[in-house]
Steps between C-alpha positions, in 0.01 A plus 500: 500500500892635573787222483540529906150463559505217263819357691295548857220318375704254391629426848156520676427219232799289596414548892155340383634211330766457796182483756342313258792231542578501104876418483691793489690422193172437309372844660787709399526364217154535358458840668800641309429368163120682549648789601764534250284428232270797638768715426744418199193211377467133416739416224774751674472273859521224309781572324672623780370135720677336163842552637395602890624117544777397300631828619516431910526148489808451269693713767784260658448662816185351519662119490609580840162416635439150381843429622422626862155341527680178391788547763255530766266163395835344519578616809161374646545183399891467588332494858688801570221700703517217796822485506537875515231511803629231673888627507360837649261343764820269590694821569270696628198304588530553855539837549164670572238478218858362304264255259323844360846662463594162306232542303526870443911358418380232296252739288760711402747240413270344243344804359851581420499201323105486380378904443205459567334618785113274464733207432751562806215537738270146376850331478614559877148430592504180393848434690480739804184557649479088574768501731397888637156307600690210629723692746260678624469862313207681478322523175482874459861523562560227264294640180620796600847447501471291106289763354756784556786275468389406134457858434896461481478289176473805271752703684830353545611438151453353290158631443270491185323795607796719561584359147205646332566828696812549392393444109163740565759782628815441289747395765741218539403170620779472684511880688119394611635179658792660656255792665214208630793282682555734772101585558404135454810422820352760699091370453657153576652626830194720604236188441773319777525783727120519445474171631737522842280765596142337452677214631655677847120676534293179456729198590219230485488587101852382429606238737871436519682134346802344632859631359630224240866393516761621298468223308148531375582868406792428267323188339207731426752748324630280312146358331472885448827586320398411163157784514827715653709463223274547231362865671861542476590406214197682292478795675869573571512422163320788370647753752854404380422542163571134387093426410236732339190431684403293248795257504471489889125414454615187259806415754243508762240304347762217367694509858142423705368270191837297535475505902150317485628252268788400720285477830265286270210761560457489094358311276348536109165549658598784763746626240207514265276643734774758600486617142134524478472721844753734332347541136140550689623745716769727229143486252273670755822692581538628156158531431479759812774714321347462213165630631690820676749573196164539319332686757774718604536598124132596490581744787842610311243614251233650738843712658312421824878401694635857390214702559480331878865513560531828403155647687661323812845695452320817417381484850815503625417305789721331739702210302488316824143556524444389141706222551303384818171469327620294199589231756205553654308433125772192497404320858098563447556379109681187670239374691278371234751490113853327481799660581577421112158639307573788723811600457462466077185716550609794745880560405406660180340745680676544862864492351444827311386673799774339731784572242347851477567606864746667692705228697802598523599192288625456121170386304622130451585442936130622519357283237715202680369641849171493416470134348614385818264706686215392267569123514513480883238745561292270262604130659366716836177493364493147456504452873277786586161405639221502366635352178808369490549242252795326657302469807195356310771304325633340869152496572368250277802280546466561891109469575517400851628843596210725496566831234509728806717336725701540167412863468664565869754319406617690228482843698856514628656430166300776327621718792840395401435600149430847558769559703720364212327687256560892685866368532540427134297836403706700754827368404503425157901388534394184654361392191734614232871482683535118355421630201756824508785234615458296258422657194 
């Protein structure tokens, strides 16, 4: 058996054990120790496995993820998530369908703050859809409205997954933030815009609430300041140059630690619980890269990436075209594996190609352009029917709303996504201007 048919076989296993619902660490990781040891043998894989560890996990980039994960348990319990959702339903609660625009507001302010996008969406749950219900929303409109609004969480920076991108392809931390800020503004703005229309076309769905005083609106600002400032503070830091990611990431986590503690939101025993939510979740983390630094080095040695990548150039096929059915891989892919497992599984592979085509850009814009491209295409297929985890997510947390009221819900946000998308592909300056001006 050739190396790349070896390699192939290798994936057709993983696919298996994915259906099979073995964790995908465990899968990649146990499929690319069999496979390597197919090819270079036992005591070779196991030498190799004897550093594999020490070797990714003693990186300091990698400290930025604890850090992050911390910053946003923090945040949760600093109560900042209500506080965000209620200053944006106080200002613009009584516009048309205004309490889903708060919450599409609110989403993005505290994945800003939280990076993740499963977290974002259960954590608004919990404080929006109760008062949606209450006022009078309907429930596919609701759902709807948090399972595309926590898709946010992994966009706007800081985001773990953009993160691990930017270590997978070689590229600054800080470049990949600057390029998602502008895309994760404009999916903010086309979820509200998304909204007025469904709104305007079925105005029963989103009934309108009275305008509160002045008053109201600046007190709810000011309970919000302190989520403001620390956005501010941690990611203007790291544009400016006066944090590394990682130092933001420990400002961050300190700033919203020290904000719970003052609004007496913290104790020993949610302090200790905050602790154990964060080494939990960087283990299974770690263990995921673990699994795909081990399986992507069993395709290194297959040569599987560069025989694919450089078949598809060979055919010297549209780069657009190319291009269109990777995402298309990336938003069927998303509908049933984590945006995370499937970006540390799939870059190896897509990058080359990507990098390899004719764009019209320098090699490092189009490995920037592409992240961005990959990571929202990717948080699309978490709201795309018939999967979607963050809608199964919304849905166990939400059971009174029936899955496809959910479903229809959904549908003008995903329209709203692939209008985004051609923009971005189209006009790849949208994405990377922030990052020409500043760096």
């Amino acid at each position: 058996m050739s190396a790349q048919t070896l390699g192939l076989c290798g994936f057709a296993v993983l696919l298996v054990f994915m259906m099979l619902r073995v964790p995908i660490g465990l899968a990649m990781l146990a499929v690319g120790a069999a496979g390597s040891a197919m090819i270079i043998g036992v005591p070779g894989t196991l030498s190799a496995f004897e550093n594999l560890p020490y070797e990714n996990f003693s990186s300091h980039t990698l400290s930025i993820i604890p850090l992050f994960l911390l910053m946003g348990q923090f945040a949760s319990h600093a109560g900042l998530s209500g506080a965000l959702f209620q200053a944006a339903s106080e200002w613009f609660g009584h516009r048309r369908g205004g309490l889903a625009i708060s919450t599409i507001g609110a989403c993005g302010a505290f994945g800003a703050i939280c990076g993740s996008s499963l977290a974002t969406a259960a954590t608004m749950t919990q404080v929006a859809l109760p008062e949606m219900e209450r006022r009078g929303y309907a429930g596919g409109l609701s759902t709807g409205a948090l399972a595309a609004g926590g898709t946010l969480g992994i966009l706007i920076p800081p985001s773990i997954v953009l993160v691990i991108y930017a270590i997978l392809a070689e590229e600054n931390i800080n470049e990949m933030f600057a390029a998602a800020l502008v895309p994760g503004v404009l999916a903010a703005l086309g979820y509200m815009l998304a909204i007025s229309v469904y709104a305007r076309l079925y105005p029963d769905s989103a009934p309108r609430l009275d305008k509160a005083p002045m008053r109201r609106r600046l007190a709810a600002v000011l309970k919000v300041w302190p989520a403001a400032a620390i956005f501010i503070v941690v990611i203007g830091g790291i544009y400016v140059g006066i944090f590394t990611p990682t130092e933001a990431a420990a400002v961050g986590a300190a700033s919203t630690g020290l904000l719970a503690l003052v609004q007496g939101r913290m104790n020993a025993t949610l302090l200790a619980r905050c602790l154990a939510y964060t080494a939990i979740t960087t283990a299974m983390i770690f263990f995921i890269i673990l699994g795909a630094e081990q399986f992507n080095s069993f395709l290194a040695l297959t040569q599987l990436p560069q025989d694919v990548a450089g078949w598809i150039i060979g055919l010297e096929a549209s780069p657009w075209l190319v291009l269109a059915g990777i995402l298309l891989c990336y938003l069927v892919l998303g509908c049933f594996m984590d945006s995370l497992s499937m970006i540390l599984l799939t870059v190896p592979i897509f990058l080359p190609i990507i990098v390899g085509l004719d764009f019209g850009l320098p090699a490092s814009e189009v490995s920037i352009w592409f992240g961005i491209l990959a990571v929202i295409v990717v948080e699309v297929g978490l709201i795309t029917p018939p999967v979607g985890l963050n809608i199964f997510v919304i849905h166990s947390m939400a059971p009174q709303v029936p899955l496809k009221e959910t479903f229809k819900g959904i549908v003008p946000f995903l329209v709203s996504d692939v209008i985004r998308v051609a923009i971005l592909v189209a006009f790849p300056a949208i994405t990377l201007w922030f990052v020409r001006f500043l760096y």
